[in-house]
DRENVEXTOR-884344 format. One record per residue (C-alpha): residue in one letter; x, y, z; residue number from 1. Coordinates in pm, whole numbers, padded with zeros to 5 digits. Layout:
// residues N
r=A, X=X, Y=Y, Z=Z, k=NUM
...
***
This chain:
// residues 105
r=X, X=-03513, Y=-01225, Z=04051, k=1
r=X, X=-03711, Y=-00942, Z=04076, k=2
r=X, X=-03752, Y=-00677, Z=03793, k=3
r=X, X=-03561, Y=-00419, Z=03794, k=4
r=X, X=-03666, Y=-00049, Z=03907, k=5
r=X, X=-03732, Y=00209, Z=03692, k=6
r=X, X=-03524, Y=00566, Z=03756, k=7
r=X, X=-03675, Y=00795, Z=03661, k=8
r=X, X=-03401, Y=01046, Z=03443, k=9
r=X, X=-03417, Y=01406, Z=03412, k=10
r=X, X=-03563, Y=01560, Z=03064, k=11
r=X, X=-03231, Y=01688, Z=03049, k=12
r=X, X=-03013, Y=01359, Z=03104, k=13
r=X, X=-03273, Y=01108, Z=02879, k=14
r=X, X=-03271, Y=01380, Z=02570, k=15
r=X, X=-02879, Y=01344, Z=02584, k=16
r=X, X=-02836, Y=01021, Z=02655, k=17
r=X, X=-03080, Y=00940, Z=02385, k=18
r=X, X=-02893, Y=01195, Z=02130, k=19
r=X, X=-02576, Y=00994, Z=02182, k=20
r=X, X=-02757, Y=00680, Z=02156, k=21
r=X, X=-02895, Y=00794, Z=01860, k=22
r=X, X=-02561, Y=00988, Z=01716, k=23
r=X, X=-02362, Y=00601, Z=01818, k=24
r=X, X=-02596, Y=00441, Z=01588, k=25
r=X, X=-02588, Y=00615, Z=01250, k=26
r=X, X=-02222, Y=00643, Z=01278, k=27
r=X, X=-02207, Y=00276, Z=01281, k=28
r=X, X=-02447, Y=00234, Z=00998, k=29
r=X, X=-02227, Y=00491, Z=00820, k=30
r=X, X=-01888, Y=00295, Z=00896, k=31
r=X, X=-02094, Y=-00005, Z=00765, k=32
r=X, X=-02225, Y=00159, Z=00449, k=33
r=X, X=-01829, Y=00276, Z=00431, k=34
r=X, X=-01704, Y=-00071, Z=00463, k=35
r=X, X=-01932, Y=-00198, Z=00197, k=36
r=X, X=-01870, Y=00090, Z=-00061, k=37
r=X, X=-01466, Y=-00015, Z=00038, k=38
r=X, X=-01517, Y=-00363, Z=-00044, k=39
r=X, X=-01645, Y=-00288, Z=-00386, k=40
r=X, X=-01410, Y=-00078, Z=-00501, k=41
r=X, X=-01177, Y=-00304, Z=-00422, k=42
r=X, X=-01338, Y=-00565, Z=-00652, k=43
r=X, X=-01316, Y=-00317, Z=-00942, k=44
r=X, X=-01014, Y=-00260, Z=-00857, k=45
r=X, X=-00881, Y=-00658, Z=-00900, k=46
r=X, X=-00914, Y=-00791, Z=-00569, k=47
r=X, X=-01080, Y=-01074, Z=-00552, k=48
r=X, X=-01357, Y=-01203, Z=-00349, k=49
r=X, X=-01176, Y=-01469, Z=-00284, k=50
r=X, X=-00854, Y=-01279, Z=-00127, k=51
r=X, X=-01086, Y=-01055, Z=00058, k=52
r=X, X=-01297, Y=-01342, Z=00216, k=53
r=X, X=-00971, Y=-01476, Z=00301, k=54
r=X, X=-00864, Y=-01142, Z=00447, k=55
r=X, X=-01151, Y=-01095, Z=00664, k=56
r=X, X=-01259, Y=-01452, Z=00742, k=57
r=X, X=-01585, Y=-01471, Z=00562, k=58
r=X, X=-01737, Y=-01677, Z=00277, k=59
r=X, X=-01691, Y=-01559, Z=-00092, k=60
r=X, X=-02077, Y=-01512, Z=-00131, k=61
r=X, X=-02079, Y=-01285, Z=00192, k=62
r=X, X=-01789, Y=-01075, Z=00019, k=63
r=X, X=-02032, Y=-01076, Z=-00317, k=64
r=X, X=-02297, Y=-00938, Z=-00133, k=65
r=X, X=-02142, Y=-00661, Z=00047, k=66
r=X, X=-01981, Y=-00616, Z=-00297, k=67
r=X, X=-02347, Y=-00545, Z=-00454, k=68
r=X, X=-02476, Y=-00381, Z=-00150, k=69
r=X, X=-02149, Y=-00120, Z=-00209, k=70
r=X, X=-02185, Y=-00061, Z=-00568, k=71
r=X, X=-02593, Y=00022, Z=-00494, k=72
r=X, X=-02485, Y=00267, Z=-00148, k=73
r=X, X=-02213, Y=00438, Z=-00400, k=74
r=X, X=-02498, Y=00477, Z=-00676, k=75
r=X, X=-02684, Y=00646, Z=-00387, k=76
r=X, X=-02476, Y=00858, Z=-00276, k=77
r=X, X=-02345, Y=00970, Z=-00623, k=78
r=X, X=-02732, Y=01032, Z=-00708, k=79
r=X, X=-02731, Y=01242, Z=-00355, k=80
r=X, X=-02428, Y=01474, Z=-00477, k=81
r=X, X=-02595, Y=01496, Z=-00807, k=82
r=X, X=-02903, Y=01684, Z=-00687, k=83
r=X, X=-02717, Y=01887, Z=-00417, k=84
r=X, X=-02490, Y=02058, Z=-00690, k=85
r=X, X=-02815, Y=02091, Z=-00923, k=86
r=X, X=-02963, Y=02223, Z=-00636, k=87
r=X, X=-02673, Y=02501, Z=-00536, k=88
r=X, X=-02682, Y=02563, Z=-00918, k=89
r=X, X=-02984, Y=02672, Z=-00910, k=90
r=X, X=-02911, Y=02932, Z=-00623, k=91
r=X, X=-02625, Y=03077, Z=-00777, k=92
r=X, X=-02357, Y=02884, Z=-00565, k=93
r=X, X=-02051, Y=02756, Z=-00789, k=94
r=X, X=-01936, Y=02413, Z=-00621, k=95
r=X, X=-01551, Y=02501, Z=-00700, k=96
r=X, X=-01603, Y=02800, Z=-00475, k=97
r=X, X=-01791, Y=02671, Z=-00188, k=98
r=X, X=-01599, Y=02864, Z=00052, k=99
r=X, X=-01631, Y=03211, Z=-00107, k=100
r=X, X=-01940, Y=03413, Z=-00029, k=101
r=X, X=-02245, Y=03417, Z=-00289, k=102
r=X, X=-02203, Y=03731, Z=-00549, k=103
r=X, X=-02469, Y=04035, Z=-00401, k=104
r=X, X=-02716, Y=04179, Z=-00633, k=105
***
């Protein structure tokens, strides 16, 4: 079989096709970070790994890991919120008002 032919797209066409390509893919890492995050606080919360294994057809040491890789994403992302209220604190924004305008002068 021959190889196939190359079209050549637009500017226009490949920058959005590559922005939704692009937009597709860190949504999905984000749903799996999500997932992972969910499965840990599930373990604190008394689920077991065994029930969720069960639950979603995987091993126990699958469920462990995701477990670990969710406490260390949530640690991340804590850390994250951390330095973006130190950082609005030290503009003057109050984080319980993030909706009101800034004080002038």
């Amino acid at each position: 079989m021959p190889p196939k032919k190359r079209v050549a797209l637009p500017d226009s066409v490949r920058d959005a096709v590559l922005a939704d390509v692009e937009l597709t893919y860190r949504e999905s890492i984000d749903t799996d970070t999500r997932s992972k995050i969910r499965i840990f606080l599930a373990t604190e919360q008394g689920l077991s790994t065994y029930d969720i294994a069960h639950k979603l057809g995987v091993s126990q040491g699958v469920v462990s890991k995701w477990s670990r890789l969710g406490k260390e994403a949530l640690a991340r992302r804590e850390e994250e919120r951390q330095r973006g209220q130190e950082g609005n604190r030290s503009r003057g924004d109050d984080p319980d008002r993030s909706g009101e305008p800034s004080p002038v002068g």
